[in-house]
C-alpha beads as a LAMMPS data file, in Angstrom:
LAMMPS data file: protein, C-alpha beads

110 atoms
109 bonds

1 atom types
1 bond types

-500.0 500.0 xlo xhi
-500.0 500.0 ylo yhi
-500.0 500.0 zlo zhi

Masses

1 110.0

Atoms # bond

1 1 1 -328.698 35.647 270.442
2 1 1 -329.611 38.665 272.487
3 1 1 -327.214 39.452 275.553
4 1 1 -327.783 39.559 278.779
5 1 1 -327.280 43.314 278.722
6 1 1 -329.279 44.363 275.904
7 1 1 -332.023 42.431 277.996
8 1 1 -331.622 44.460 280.990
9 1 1 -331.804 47.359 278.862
10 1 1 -334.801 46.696 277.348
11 1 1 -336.198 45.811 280.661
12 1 1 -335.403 48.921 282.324
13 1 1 -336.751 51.039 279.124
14 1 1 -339.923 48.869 279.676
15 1 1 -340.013 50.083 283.122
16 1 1 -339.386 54.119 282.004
17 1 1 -341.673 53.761 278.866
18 1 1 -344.434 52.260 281.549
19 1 1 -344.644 55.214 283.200
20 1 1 -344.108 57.866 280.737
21 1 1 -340.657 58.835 281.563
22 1 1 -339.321 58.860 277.940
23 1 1 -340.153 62.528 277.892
24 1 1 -337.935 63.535 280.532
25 1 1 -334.965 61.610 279.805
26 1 1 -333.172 63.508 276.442
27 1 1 -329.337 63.186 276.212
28 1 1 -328.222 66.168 278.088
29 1 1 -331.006 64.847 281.896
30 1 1 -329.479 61.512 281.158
31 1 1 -326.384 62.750 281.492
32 1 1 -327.470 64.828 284.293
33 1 1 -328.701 62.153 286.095
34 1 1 -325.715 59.807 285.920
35 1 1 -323.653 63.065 287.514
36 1 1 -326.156 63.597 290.349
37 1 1 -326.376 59.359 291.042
38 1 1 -322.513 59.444 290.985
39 1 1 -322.115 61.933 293.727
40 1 1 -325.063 60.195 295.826
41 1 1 -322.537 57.326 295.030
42 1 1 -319.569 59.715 296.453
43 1 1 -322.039 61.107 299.474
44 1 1 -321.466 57.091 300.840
45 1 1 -317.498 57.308 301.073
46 1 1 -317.483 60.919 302.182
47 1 1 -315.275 61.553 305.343
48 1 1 -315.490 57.977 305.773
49 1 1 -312.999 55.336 305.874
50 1 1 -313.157 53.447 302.340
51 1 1 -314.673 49.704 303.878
52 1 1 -317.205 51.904 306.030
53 1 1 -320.232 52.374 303.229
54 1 1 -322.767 49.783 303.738
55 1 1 -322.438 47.574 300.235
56 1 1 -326.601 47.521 300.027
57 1 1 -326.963 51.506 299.561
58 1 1 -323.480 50.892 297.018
59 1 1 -325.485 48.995 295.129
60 1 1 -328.265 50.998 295.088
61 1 1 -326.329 54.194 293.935
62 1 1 -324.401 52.381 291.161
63 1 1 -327.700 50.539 289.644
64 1 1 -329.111 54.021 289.269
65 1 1 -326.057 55.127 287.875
66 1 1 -325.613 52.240 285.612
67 1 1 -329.439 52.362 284.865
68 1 1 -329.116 55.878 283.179
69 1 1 -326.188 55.156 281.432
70 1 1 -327.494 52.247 279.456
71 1 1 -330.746 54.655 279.018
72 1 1 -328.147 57.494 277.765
73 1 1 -326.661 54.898 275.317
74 1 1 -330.306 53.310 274.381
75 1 1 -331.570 57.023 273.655
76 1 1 -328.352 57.614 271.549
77 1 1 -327.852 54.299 269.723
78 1 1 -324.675 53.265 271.230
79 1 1 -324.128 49.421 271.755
80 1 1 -322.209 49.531 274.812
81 1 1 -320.752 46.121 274.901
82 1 1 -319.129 47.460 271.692
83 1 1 -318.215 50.489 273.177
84 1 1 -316.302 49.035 275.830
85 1 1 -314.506 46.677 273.875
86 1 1 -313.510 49.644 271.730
87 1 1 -312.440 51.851 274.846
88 1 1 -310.529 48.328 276.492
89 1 1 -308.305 48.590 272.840
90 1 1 -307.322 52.448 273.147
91 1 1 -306.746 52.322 276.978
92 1 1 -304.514 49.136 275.930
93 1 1 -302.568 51.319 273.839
94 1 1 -301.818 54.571 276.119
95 1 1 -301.574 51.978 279.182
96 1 1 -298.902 49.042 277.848
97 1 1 -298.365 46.834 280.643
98 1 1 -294.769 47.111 280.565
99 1 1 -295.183 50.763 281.457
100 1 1 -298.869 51.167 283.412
101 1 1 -298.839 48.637 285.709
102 1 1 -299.043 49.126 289.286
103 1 1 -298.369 53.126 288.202
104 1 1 -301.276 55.695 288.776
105 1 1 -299.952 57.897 286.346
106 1 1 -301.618 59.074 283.546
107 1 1 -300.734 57.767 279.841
108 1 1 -299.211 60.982 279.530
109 1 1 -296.859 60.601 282.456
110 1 1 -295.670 56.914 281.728

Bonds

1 1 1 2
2 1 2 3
3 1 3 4
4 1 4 5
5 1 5 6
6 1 6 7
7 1 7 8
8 1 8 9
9 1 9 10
10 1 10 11
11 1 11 12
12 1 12 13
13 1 13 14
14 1 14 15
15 1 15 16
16 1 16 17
17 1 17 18
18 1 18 19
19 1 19 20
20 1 20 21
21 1 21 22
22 1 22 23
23 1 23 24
24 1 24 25
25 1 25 26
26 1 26 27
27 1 27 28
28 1 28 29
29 1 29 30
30 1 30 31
31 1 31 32
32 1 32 33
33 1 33 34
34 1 34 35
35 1 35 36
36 1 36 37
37 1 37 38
38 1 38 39
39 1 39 40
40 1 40 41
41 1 41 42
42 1 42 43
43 1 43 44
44 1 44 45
45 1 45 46
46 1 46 47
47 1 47 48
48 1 48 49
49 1 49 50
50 1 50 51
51 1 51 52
52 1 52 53
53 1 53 54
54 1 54 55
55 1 55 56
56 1 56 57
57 1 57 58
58 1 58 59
59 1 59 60
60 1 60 61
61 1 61 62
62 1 62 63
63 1 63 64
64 1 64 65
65 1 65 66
66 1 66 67
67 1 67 68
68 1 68 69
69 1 69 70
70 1 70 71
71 1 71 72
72 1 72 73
73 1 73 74
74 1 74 75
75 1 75 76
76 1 76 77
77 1 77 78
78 1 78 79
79 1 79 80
80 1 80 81
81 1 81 82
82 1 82 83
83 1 83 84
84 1 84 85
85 1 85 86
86 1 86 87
87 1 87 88
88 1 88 89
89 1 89 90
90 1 90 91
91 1 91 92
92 1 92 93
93 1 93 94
94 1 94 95
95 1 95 96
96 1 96 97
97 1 97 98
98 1 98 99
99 1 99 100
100 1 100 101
101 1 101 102
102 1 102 103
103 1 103 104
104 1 104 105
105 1 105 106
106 1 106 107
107 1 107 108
108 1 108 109
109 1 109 110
């Protein structure tokens, strides 16, 4: 059964492909992109309280972001459910409950 997430993938590929995009978006301008997206995403909170960003342009900002990261994976054959669950285990291990939580240290600092 296809997930929900490999749908959405293929949905927004559909949408890129459509219009002839595929030629623009290699690794490295993927990458690129998420970066810019993610400080459009940063522009909202800057010199702003934290609960002052409108949650409508949040959105916006983190579906582009999110959109060119599952393009970036799609373009490099990464199943990202997978790679998640594989990042979850070693976080798990550098960040044992016992010693990580409520800390914002990093691993190397516990």
């Amino acid at each position: 059964m296809e997930s929900q997430l490999l749908k959405l993938t293929k949905e927004i590929v559909r949408f890129r492909d459509d219009r002839d995009w595929r030629q623009f978006h290699n690794s490295k301008d993927l990458a690129l992109a998420i970066s810019i997206e993610a400080s459009e995403l940063n522009e909202l909170f800057l010199w702003k309280d934290a609960r002052a960003a409108r949650s409508h342009m949040i959105a916006d900002e983190l579906a582009d972001v999110l959109m060119f990261s599952l393009l970036l994976a799609h373009e490099n054959g990464i199943d990202v459910e997978k790679a998640i669950r594989h990042k979850l285990r070693k976080n798990s291990k550098k960040y044992p409950i016992a010693k990580a939580k409520g800390s914002a240290k990093k691993y190397t600092e516990l």
